[in-house]
N, C-alpha and C positions, 0 to 999 in steps of 0.2 A: 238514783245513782248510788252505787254503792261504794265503801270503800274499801281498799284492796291492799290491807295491812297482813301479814301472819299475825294472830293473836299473840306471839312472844314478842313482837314489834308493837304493838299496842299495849303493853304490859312495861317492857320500855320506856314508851311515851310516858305512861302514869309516872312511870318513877323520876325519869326525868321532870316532870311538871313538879312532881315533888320535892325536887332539888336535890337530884344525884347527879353532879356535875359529872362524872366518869359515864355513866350512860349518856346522858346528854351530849355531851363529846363523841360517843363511839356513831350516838344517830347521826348527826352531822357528817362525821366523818367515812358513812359506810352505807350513802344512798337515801338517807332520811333528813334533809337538812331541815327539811319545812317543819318535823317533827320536833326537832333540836330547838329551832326558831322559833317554837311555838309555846316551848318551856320560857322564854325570856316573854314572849307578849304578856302570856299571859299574867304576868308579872308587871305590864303596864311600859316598858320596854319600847319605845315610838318606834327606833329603829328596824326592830323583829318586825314590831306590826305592819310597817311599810313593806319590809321585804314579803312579808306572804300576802300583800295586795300586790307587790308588783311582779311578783312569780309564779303568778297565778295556782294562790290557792286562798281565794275570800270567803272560801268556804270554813277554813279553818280561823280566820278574824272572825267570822259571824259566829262562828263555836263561842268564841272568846265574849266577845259582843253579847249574844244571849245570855253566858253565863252571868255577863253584869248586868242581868236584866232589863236586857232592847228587847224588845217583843217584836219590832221590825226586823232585827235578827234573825229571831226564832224563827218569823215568818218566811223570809228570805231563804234561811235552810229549807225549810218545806216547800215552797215554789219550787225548786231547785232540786227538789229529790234526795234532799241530806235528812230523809225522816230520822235516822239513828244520831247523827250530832244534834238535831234540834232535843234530839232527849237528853243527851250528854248535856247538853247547854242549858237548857230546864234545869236539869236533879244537879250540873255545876252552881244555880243557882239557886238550890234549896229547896229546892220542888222533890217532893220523897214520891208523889205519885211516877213522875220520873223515872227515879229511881227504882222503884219497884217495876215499870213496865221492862227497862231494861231486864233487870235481873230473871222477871218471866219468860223475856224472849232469848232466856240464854246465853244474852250478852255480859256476860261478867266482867271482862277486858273492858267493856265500853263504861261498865258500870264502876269499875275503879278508878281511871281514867275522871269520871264524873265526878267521885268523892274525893279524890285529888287535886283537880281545880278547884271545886266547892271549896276543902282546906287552905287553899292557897290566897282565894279572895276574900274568905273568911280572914285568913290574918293581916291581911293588907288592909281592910276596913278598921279592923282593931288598932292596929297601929296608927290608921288616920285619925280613929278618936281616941285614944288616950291621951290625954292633956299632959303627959308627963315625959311621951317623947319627944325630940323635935323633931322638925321635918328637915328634908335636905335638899329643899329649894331653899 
């Protein structure tokens, strides 16, 4: 299965995951909501993550899901035909091999996108363990 973004719209995504609230908003609001929604999962977000189980796109949860290292994920995108997010999902989870296959098959979009999750659960970890923040449960 492939997926069927313009690369400027994948590019988007990235920045949005990054936390550009104004992109994030423009996807939501201009045909990409699942996109927008996927900026807040990935972020851990209950609400996001239900909506893109219940609007059919678990494709993009399993993205999220392998990035935190489910390998049933991973797996799951590849049953499924999502060979390019199960890399995304890999190299979002620190897998450089990953990363590198992307970047040889000329997915760069895909490959940013990757190092922008990666970033994102990377600070989220950190902030779980540093003993000097607190949590907000």
């Amino acid at each position: 299965m492939k997926m069927s973004y313009p690369a400027k719209v994948i590019l988007a995504w990235s920045e949005a995951v990054a936390g550009n609230k104004t992109i994030r908003e423009w996807l939501m609001k201009n045909g990409f909501p699942e996109l927008g929604l996927f900026a807040y999962a990935v972020r851990n977000q209950d609400e996001a993550r239900k909506w893109l189980m219940d609007n059919g796109f678990p494709h993009l949860q399993a993205t999220i899901n392998g990035a935190e290292g489910n390998p049933k994920a991973v797996k799951w995108l590849i049953d499924n035909g999502y060979d390019m997010l199960a890399k995304v999902a890999l190299s979002g989870d620190g897998n450089d091999e990953a990363l590198d296959w992307l970047r040889k098959q000329g997915q760069r979009e895909f490959a940013m996108l990757s190092l922008k999750i990666r970033f994102v659960k990377d600070e989220i970890e950190r902030k779980n363990n540093d003993i000097h923040s607190i949590s907000p449960d």
